[in-house]
Phi, psi and omega in degrees: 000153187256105158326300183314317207280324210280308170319300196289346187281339155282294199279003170282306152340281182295316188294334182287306195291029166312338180280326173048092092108036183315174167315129188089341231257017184099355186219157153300096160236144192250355179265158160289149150277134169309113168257120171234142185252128165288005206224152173314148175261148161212173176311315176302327197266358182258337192283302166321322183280336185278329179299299167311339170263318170341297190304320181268344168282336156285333178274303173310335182268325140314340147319284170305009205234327203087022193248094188316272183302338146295329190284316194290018199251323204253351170251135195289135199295010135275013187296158168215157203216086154271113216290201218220339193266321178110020197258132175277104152262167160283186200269309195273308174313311210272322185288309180303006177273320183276116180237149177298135190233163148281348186252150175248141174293093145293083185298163173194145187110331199282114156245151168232146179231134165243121165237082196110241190227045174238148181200133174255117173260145156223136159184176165272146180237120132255151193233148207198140206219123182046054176060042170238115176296138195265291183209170186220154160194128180298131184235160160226152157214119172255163191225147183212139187266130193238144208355075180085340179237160185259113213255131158295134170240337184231166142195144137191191218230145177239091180314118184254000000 
């Protein structure tokens, strides 16, 4: 196996996964996410808040899965991506980067903030493999909603 190859397809990973490992997302979590709103609250803005984590828990789980054609559904054709290593992809990088792991994404940590048709995700991912933590990183992802739906436009990640 190439440590090198590997190492960076994890850190590319874990750099997506600014998003980090909701409930579903293939990993064991036992917190909620913290949901906070910028906006008047109502049902609709808590329905909103629930559409933005839906979205970032299909992307985590399409990381790990290797499932190309969900990511490329979920990231807005202005997405950008800083790794955790500190390296800028773009949108055609960051797809052609994903291949199916063995490790899993824990979020943990999760707050969402809305303002308009802006959504802020902050949490921790850890990602861990046959009970070994691999990495932990504090992460954002912003989302911006484009005809109805809530598209990654940003992410990254800061190792901790």
């Amino acid at each position: 196996m190439n440590v090198g190859v590997t190492r960076k397809a994890i850190g590319v990973v874990v750099a997506v996964l600014v998003s980090g490992g909701l409930a579903g997302c293939g990993g064991d979590t036992t917190e909620t996410a913290s949901i906070s709103i910028s906006a008047t609250g109502s049902s609709s803005a808590t329905e909103e808040q629930d559409a933005v984590l839906a979205q970032e828990a299909r992307w985590l789980t399409a990381i790990t899965a290797g499932d190309r054609d969900t990511i490329e559904s979920i990231l807005s054709p202005d997405f950008k991506h800083i790794t955790s290593e500190g390296e800028l992809l773009g949108r055609d990088e960051e797809i052609a980067s994903i291949v199916p792991v063995a490790f899993t994404m824990n979020a943990t940590e999760q707050t969402v903030d809305i303002v308009g048709d802006t959504a802020v995700i902050h949490g921790v991912n850890t990602l861990t493999e046959a009970g070994n933590v691999l990495a932990r990183e504090r992460f954002t992802d912003v989302f911006v909603k484009q005809n109805g739906t809530w598209m990654a436009l940003s992410a990254q990640e800061t190792a901790i």
